[in-house]
Structures are given as structure tokens and as C-alpha cells.
C-alpha positions as CSV (number, residue, x, y, z in Angstrom):
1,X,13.8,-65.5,-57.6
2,X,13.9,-65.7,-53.9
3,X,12.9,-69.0,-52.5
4,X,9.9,-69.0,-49.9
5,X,12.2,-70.8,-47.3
6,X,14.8,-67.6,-47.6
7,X,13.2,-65.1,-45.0
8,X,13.6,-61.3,-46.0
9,X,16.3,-60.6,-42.9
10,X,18.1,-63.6,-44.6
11,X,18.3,-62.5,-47.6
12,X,19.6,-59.0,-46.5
13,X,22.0,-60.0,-44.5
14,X,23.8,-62.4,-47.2
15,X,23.0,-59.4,-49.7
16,X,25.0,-57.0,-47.3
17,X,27.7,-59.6,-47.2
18,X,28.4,-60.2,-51.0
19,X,28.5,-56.0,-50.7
20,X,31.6,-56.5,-48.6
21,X,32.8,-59.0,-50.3
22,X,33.0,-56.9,-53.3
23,X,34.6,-53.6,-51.4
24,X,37.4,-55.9,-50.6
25,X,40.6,-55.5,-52.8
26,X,40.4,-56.5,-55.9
27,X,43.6,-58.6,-57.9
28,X,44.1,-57.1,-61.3
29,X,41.6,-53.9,-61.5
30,X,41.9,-53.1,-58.0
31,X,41.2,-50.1,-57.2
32,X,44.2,-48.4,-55.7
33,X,44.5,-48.0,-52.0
34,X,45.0,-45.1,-50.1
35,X,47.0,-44.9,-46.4
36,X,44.4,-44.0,-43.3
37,X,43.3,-40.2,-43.1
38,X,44.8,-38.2,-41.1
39,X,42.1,-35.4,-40.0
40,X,40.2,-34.9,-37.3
41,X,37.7,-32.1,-38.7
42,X,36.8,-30.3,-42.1
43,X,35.5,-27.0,-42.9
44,X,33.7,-27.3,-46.1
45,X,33.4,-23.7,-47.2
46,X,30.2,-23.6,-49.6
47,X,30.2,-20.8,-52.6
48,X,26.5,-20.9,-53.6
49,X,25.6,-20.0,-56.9
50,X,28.0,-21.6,-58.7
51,X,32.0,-20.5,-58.9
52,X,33.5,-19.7,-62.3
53,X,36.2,-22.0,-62.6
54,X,37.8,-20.4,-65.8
55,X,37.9,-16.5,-63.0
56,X,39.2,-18.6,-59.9
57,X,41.8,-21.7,-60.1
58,X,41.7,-23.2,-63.6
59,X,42.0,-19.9,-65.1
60,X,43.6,-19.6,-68.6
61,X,45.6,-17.4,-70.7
62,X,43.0,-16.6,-73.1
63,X,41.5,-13.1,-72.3
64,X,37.2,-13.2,-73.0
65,X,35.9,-9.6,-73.4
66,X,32.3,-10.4,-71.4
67,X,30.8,-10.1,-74.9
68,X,31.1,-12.6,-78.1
69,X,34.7,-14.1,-77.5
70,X,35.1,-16.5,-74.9
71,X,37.9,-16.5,-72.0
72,X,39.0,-15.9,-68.7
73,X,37.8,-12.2,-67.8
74,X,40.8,-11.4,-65.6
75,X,44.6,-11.6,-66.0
76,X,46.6,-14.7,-64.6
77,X,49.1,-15.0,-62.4
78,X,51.9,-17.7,-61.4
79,X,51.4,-19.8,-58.2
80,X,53.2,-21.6,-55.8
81,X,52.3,-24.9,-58.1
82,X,54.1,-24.6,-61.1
83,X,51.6,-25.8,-63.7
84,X,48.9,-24.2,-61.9
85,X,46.9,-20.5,-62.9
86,X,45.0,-18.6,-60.6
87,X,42.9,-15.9,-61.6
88,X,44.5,-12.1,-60.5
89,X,42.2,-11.7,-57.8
90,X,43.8,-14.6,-55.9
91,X,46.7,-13.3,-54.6
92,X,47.5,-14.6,-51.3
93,X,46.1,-18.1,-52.1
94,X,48.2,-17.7,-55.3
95,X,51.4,-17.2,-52.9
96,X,50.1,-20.5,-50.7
97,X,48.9,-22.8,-53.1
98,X,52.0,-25.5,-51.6
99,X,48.5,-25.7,-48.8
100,X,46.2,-26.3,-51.8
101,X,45.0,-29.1,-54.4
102,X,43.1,-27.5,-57.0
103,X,40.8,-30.5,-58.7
104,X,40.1,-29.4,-61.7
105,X,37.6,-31.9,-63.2
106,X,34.9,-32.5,-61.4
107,X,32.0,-33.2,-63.0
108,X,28.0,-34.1,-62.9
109,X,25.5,-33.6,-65.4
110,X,22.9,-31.3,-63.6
111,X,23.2,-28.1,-65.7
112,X,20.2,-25.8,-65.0
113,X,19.0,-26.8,-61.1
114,X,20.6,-25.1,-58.2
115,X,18.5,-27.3,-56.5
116,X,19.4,-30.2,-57.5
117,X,23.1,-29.8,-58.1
118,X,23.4,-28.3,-54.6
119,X,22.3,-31.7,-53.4
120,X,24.5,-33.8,-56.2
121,X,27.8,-31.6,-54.3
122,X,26.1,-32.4,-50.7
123,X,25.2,-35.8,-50.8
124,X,27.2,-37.8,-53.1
125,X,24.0,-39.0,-55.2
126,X,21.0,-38.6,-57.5
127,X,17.8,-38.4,-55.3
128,X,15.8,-41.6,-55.0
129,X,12.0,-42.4,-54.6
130,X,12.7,-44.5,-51.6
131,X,15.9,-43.4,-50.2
132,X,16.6,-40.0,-48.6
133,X,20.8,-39.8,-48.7
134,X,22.5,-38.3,-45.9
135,X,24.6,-35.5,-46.5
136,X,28.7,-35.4,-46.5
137,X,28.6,-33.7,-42.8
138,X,25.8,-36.5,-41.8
139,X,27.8,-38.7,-42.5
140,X,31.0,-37.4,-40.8
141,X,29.0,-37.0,-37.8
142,X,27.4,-40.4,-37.7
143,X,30.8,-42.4,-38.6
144,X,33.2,-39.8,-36.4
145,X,31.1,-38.3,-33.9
146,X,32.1,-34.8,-32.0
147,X,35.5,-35.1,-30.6
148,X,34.4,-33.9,-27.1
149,X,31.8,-33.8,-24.9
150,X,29.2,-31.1,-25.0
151,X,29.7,-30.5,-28.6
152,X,27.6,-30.8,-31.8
153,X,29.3,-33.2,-34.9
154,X,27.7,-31.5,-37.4
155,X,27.7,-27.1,-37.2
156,X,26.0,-25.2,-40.3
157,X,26.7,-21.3,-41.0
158,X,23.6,-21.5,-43.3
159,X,20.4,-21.7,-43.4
160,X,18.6,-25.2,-42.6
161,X,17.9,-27.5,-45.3
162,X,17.1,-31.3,-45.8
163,X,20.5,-31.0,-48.3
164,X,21.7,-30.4,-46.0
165,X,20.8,-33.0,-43.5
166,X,20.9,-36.8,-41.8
167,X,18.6,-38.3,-44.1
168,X,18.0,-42.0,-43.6
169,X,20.7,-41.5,-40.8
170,X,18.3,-39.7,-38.3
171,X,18.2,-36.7,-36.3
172,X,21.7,-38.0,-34.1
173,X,23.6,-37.0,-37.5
174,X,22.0,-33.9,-37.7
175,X,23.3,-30.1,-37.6
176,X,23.1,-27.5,-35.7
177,X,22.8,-24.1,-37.5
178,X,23.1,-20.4,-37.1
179,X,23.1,-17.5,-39.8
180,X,24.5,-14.9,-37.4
181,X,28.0,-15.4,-35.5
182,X,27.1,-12.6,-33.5
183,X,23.9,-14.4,-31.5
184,X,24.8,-17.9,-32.2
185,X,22.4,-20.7,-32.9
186,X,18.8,-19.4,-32.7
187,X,17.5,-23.0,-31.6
188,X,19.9,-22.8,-28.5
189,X,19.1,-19.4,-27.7
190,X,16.8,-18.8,-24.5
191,X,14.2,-16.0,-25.1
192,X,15.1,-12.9,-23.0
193,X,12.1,-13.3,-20.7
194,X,12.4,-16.7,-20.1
195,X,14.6,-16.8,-16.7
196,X,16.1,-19.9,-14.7
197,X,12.7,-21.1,-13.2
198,X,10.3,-20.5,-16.1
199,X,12.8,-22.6,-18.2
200,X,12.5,-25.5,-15.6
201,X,9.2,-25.7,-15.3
202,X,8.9,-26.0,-19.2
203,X,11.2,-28.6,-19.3
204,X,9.3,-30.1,-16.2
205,X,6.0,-29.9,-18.1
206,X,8.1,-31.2,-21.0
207,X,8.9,-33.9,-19.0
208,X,5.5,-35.3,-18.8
209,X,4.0,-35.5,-21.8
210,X,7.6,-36.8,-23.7
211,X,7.1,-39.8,-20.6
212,X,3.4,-40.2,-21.8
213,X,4.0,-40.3,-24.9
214,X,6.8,-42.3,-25.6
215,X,5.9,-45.0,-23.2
216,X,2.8,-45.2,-26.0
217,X,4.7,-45.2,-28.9
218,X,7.7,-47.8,-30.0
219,X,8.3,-46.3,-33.3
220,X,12.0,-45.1,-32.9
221,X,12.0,-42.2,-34.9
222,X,10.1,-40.6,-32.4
223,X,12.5,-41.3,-29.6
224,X,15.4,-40.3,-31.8
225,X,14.3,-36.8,-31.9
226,X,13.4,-37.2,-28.4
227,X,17.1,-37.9,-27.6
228,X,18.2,-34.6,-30.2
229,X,16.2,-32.6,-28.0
230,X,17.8,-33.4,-24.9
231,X,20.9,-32.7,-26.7
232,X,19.8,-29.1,-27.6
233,X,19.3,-28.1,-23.9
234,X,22.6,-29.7,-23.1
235,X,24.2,-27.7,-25.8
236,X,22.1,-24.6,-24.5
237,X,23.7,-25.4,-20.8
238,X,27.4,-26.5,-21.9
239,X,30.3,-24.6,-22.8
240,X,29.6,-25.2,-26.5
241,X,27.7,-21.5,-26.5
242,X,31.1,-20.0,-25.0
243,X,32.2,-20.9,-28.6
244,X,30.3,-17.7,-29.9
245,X,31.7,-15.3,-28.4
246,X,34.7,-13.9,-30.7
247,X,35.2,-10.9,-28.8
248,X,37.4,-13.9,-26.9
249,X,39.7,-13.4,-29.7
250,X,42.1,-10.6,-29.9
251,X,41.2,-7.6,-32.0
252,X,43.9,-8.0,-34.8
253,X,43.2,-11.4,-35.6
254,X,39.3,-10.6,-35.8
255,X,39.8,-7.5,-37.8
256,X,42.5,-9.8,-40.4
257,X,39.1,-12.1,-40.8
258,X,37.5,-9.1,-42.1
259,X,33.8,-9.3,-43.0
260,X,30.6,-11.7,-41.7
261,X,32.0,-14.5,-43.9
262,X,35.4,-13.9,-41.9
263,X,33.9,-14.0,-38.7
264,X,32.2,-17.5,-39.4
265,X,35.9,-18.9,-40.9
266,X,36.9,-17.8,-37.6
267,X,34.3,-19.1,-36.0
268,X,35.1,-22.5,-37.3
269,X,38.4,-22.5,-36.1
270,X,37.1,-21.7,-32.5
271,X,34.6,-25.1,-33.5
272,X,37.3,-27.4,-34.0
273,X,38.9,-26.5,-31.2
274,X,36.0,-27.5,-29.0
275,X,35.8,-30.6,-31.2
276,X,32.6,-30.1,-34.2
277,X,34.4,-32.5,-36.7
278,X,32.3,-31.1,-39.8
279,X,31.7,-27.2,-40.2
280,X,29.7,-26.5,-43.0
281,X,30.8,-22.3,-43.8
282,X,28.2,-20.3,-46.4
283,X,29.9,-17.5,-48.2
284,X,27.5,-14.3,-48.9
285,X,24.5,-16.0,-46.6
286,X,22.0,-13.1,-47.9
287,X,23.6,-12.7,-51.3
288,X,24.5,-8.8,-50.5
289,X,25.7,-9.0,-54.3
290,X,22.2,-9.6,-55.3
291,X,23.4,-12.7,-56.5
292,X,25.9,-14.8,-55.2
293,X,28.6,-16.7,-57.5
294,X,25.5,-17.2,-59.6
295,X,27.1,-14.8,-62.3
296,X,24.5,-14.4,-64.6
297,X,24.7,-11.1,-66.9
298,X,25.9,-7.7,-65.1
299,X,26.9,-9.9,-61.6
300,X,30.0,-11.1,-64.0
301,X,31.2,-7.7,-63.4
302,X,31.3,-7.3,-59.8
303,X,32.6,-11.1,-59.4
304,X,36.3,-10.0,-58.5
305,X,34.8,-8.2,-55.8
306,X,33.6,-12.2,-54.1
307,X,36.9,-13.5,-55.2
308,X,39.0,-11.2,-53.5
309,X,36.8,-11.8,-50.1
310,X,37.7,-15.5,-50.5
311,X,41.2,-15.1,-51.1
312,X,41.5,-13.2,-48.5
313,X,39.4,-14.9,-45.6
314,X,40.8,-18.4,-47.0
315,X,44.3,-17.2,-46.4
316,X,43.8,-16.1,-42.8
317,X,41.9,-19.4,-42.4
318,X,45.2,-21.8,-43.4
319,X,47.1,-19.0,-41.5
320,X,45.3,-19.2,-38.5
321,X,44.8,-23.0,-38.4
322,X,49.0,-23.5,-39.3
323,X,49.3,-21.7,-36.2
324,X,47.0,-23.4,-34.0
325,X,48.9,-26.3,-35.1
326,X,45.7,-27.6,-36.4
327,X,46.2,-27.4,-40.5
328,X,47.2,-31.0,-40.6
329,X,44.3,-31.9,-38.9
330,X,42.0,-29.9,-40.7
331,X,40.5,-30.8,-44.2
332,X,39.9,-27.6,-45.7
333,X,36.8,-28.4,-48.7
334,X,36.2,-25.8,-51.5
335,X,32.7,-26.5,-52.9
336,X,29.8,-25.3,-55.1
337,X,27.0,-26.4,-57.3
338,X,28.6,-26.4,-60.3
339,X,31.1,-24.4,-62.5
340,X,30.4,-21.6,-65.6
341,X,31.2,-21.6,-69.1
342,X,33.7,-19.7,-70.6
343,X,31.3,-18.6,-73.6
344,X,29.4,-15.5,-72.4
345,X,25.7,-14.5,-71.9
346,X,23.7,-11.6,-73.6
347,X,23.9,-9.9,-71.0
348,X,27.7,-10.4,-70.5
349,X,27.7,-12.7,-67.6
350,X,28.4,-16.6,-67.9
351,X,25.4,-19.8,-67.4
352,X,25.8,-22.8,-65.8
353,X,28.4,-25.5,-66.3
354,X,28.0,-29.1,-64.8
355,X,30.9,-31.1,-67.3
356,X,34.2,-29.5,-65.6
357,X,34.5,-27.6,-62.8
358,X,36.6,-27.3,-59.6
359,X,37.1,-28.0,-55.8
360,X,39.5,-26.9,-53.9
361,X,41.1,-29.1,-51.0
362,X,43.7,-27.6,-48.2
363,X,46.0,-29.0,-45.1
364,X,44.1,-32.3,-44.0
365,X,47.6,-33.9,-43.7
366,X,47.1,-34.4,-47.6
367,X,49.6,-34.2,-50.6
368,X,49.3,-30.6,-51.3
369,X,50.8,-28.0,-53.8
370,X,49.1,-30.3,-56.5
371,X,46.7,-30.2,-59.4
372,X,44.2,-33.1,-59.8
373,X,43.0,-33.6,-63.3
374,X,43.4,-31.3,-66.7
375,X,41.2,-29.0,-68.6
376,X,40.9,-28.0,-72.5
377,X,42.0,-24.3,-73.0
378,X,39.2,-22.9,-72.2
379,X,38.3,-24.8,-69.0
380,X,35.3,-26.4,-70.6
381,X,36.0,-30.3,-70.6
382,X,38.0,-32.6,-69.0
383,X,41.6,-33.0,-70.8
384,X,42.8,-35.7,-68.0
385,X,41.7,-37.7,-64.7
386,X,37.9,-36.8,-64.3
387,X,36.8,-37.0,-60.5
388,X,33.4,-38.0,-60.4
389,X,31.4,-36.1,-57.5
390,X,31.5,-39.5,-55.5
391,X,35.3,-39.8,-56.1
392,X,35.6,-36.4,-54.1
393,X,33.3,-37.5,-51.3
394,X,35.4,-41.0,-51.2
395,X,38.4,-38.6,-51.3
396,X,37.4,-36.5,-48.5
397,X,35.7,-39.3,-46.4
398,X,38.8,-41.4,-46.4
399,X,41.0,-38.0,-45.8
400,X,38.7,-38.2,-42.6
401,X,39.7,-41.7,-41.4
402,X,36.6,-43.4,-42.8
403,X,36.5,-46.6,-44.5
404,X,35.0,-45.0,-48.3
405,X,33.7,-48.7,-49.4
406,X,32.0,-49.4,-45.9
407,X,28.2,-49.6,-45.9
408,X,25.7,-47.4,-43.3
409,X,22.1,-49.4,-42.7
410,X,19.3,-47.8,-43.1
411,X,17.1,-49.9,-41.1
412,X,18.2,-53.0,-42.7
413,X,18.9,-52.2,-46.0
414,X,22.9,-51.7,-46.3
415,X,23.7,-48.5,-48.4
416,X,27.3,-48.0,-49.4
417,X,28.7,-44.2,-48.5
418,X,29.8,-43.3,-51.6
419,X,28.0,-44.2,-55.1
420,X,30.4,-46.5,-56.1
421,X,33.2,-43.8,-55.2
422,X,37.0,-44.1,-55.5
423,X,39.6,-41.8,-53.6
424,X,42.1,-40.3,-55.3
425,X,45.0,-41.8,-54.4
426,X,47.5,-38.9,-55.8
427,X,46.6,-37.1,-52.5
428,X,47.5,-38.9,-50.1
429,X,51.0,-39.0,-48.6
């Protein structure tokens, strides 16, 4: 019990001390220690729906026929990592896979919610009744901050979400977003009949009642988004628009990008070089498939068609980046919701799978051409190292130069950015 001479603000602040206290190495069973990150920006490329790890990078020698007997559903070939698989329809990656660490066992147990796994893979956690978490990019942008002025921290090819977004962290850790590469962020885009003088007269009118209001209110939420929206029409202003137009780019490298997702990998090449640090990438925005990676029933069939696009695109990407000089600097993430069975549906296609599934990272100045963790013969269960899903955001946050046992207040309640996360230390040189 808390003693009434022990004030609230007291007792928080010795609470958030004993938290530090117990991040601090540890004699015995200490968790192992990993060497300072050395990137400077990630692209977290997000599959939604729901990859098939047994058709993709943990694929396995035994052949399923899409009906009663399980399996992979493609041939397998050799990669650049000798005890590593790739499906048939990875190719190029196949060739690279020296720039890749497949992790093989990652694991949560949300099974049937896109939902809710899609939040589990953003931020790090199980929702709470009185804490809204911050997303992985949030909190990228809050700890790192854009590495120039003028820029965002946080861009999203995607449509908005609160998965998505700063949570307890505020709008200043927020994204940006845009689901067309070709027009750029709609929020930053000036209507065509609003010219030079109507705009300032808005934002003088603006001008008024924000001063009115504000100078009633002390609240800071209020002045927080305040401060985001004078950000937007800096952004709308700056050079960060310029960033858009990829007609800047010559016409071979646009054309080896290929399709829309293409166009928004290279998009987030042109990001880092203005200095986003997180760039959040959707694959298949408008599910043009009719269903994503979410290969339920007859979308099994037409799956190599999704895993060729992101051989393909991912390829160019590390191409691209190696020579910008920029794949060192750049952690390349692999994500999705969860993973699929290797059992089949009724109607031929595969469920969900939430016990063993896999992320890809790439370049980051990491330890590639490596498999993390082991899978039974059917890619089903973990065989060796699990990675808990806050092991892979300790992993990637420390890849990034953050401290992954350091603590972020909201308001003055200290909440650790990671739940209880450990970075695996095999990836880091």
C-alpha cells in the first residue's frame, strides 16, 4: 500500500526508476547485448492479408496438392544461404539472399482477426483499456525524428489508420499518408481553385480563431495538433512535395520498378534520400487480386502471381539502394499479419496461421545471408529460436540506434518500447 505521505508524482518517478534499474544488464541471465544500430531509415514493406510462409521463404520439400495432403504448393529452389528454401517464384531474392535474414519463427497467438493481428505486427502489443500503443514507425519518429528539415519522420503508402499511428505519443509522431504516388499526399495537396491569395487568406482567417482559441484552452493535446498543422503547410510549401515527382527519375529505372507497388518502393528510396526515417510501403493497396495474401480458397491459385511482383520489386529495391550507397543504412522490414497453414481449405486455399510464421529483414548494416530460428517440416511450429513479435520490434528498434529497454512517458506514466522485448543478437555484426 502506498503511504499517504508518498505523493502520486513520487511514487511514479521512483516507479520509473526501479524500471531502469531493471533494463540495466543483468549478471548471470543477462540478456545478451547487441553493438549500436547502424541505420538511418527503414522501409517496412507491409503484405496484408497474411503471407504463406510454407509458398515464400520457409518453403519445404514436401509437395501439397491444394486438396487433402498438406505442403508447399510450388517447387523449391537453392539460395544464396545454404540452409535456406525459397519458394520457385523467388528467384531473384533467391540469387540475393547474402542481403536477407529470413526469421522464420515468429509467432503470436491471434489466429482469426486481421484486425487485431495487424495491430500485434504494428505495435509490438495486445491492446489495453487505458493505453493506446504507438506504432513501430511512431516510435521511430518520436525517438529519431526526420533527418532533414522540411521532411515528415513517419510516410505511409496506405491508407490511414490508428494501427497505424502515434498513439499515446501524439500527433508530432504521426504519419503522413498517400495511396497514389502519382498525386502525392492528398492532405498536402492544394485544391486546383484555390490560388496563392485565397490560400492566404484562409490561413489568415486560420490564424484568428487558432489565437482565440488556444489562448482559452491549456489542454496540450489541442496545441499538439495545432503545431502538426503548421507542419502540413510547411510540408505543402517545402521541397518535400518535389519528392513525388518520379518522372525525376530516369525511364529505365522506373520501368525495372514495374507496377504501382514499384513505383511506391521507389518512392521510398527518393524518401530516404530527403531524410523520412520510417516508410511504411502497402503491397496491392486495393487488393486488384480480390484478395490480397489473404489466400483463402481459389486466391491460393493465383498467389505466385503476388510472389513474383515481390521478388521482383524487392530486388530492384536492395539494387537500387546498394547503389545509392544507402543499403547499409537502410533496414529493409518484411512484415504481415500472420502466416498460413500448410493443411489446405475446402476450397483449396490455406487459413490463418499465428504459431510460426516469417519476416524478412535486409541491408540495415545487419548480419545478413542468415536464417533466424527453425521450423518442423511442414513450416507449422517452431523447431528452434522462437522470436516473439516484441523480440522483432527490439530487433529492428535497436538496428535503428534506439535504446530497446528505454522507456517513452505517456504523460507521466513510463511505458517501456518493447513488451519486455529482446533483440536478437545473431544479427548484429
Amino acid at each position: 500500500m502506498i503511504s499517504n505521505s508518498l505523493t502520486r508524482r513520487d511514487f511514479l518517478a521512483r516507479a520509473s526508476l526501479a524500471a531502469g534499474a531493471l533494463a540495466l544488464p543483468r549478471i548471470g541471465g543477462a540478456a545478451p547485448s547487441v553493438p549500436p544500430g547502424k541505420a538511418e531509415h527503414c522501409v517496412f514493406i507491409w503484405l496484408g492479408g497474411g503471407m504463406s510462409q510454407i509458398d515464400t521463404f520457409d518453403a519445404k520439400p514436401t509437395r501439397g496438392d491444394g486438396k487433402k495432403k498438406a505442403g508447399c504448393y510450388y517447387d523449391i529452389i537453392d539460395t544464396a544461404i545454404p540452409e535456406a528454401k525459397f519458394s520457385e517464384h523467388l528467384p531473384e531474392l533467391a540469387k540475393m539472399a547474402d542481403r536477407l535474414i529470413p526469421i522464420r519463427t515468429v509467432n503470436h497467438n491471434v489466429i482469426d482477426e486481421h484486425g487485431a493481428a495487424t495491430n500485434r505486427m504494428h505495435t509490438g502489443r495486445l491492446p489495453s483499456g487505458s493505453v493506446v500503443y504507438p506504432s513501430i514507425g511512431s516510435i521511430v519518429a518520436h525517438e529519431r525524428h526526420s533527418a532533414a528539415e522540411g521532411v515528415p519522420a513517419y510516410v505511409v503508402m496506405g491508407y490511414p489508420s490508428a494501427t497505424r499511428g502515434p498513439g499515446f505519443l501524439g500527433p508530432k509522431s504521426g504519419y503522413v499518408y498517400l495511396t497514389d504516388t502519382a498525386s502525392g499526399p492528398a492532405g498536402l495537396s492544394r485544391a486546383r481553385d484555390i490560388d496563392d491569395a485565397r490560400a492566404a487568406r484562409r490561413q489568415e482567417l486560420l490564424g484568428v480563431v487558432r489565437e482565440d482559441y488556444l489562448g482559452r484552452i491549456s489542454d496540450a493535446a489541442p496545441h499538439e495538433y495545432d503545431e502538426a498543422i503548421a507542419e502540413g503547410f510547411r510540408l505543402q510549401s517545402g521541397d518535400f512535395m518535389k519528392a513525388f515527382d518520379l518522372a525525376e527519375e530516369p525511364d529505365a529505372l522506373r520501368a525495372a520498378y514495374g507496377d504501382e507497388f514499384g513505383q511506391r518502393c521507389l518512392l521510398a528510396r527518393r524518401l530516404i534520400q530527403r531524410g523520412v526515417r520510417f516508410t511504411e510501403v502497402g503491397f496491392n493497396l486495393n487488393f486488384v487480386n480480390g484478395a490480397g495474401w489473404d489466400s483463402h480458397n481459389a486466391a491460393q491459385r493465383e498467389l505466385h502471381v503476388l510472389i513474383r511482383g515481390l521478388d521482383h520489386v524487392v530486388a530492384t529495391l536492395i539494387t537500387d539502394l546498394e547503389a545509392n550507397k544507402l543499403l547499409d543504412k537502410t533496414l529493409i522490414v518484411i512484415a504481415t499479419e500472420f502466416g498460413r497453414p500448410a493443411n489446405f481449405d475446402s476450397g483449396g486455399g490455406r487459413g490463418h496461421h499465428g504459431k510460426c510464421f516469417t519476416t524478412v529483414l535486409a541491408g540495415g548494416g545487419l548480419r545478413t545471408g542468415q536464417c533466424i530460428g527453425a521450423t518442423d517440416d511442414l513450416a507449422m511450429t517452431v523447431a528452434a529460436d522462437p522470436v516473439s513479435v516484441p523480440d522483432l520490434f527490439a530487433t529492428i528498434l535497436a538496428t535503428m540506434g534506439i535504446n530497446p529497454n528505454k522507456s517513452i512517458m505517456d504523460g507521466e506514466r513510463p511505458i517501456p518500447v518493447t513488451d519486455k522485448g529482446t533483440p536478437i543478437a545473431k544479427v548484429f555484426a
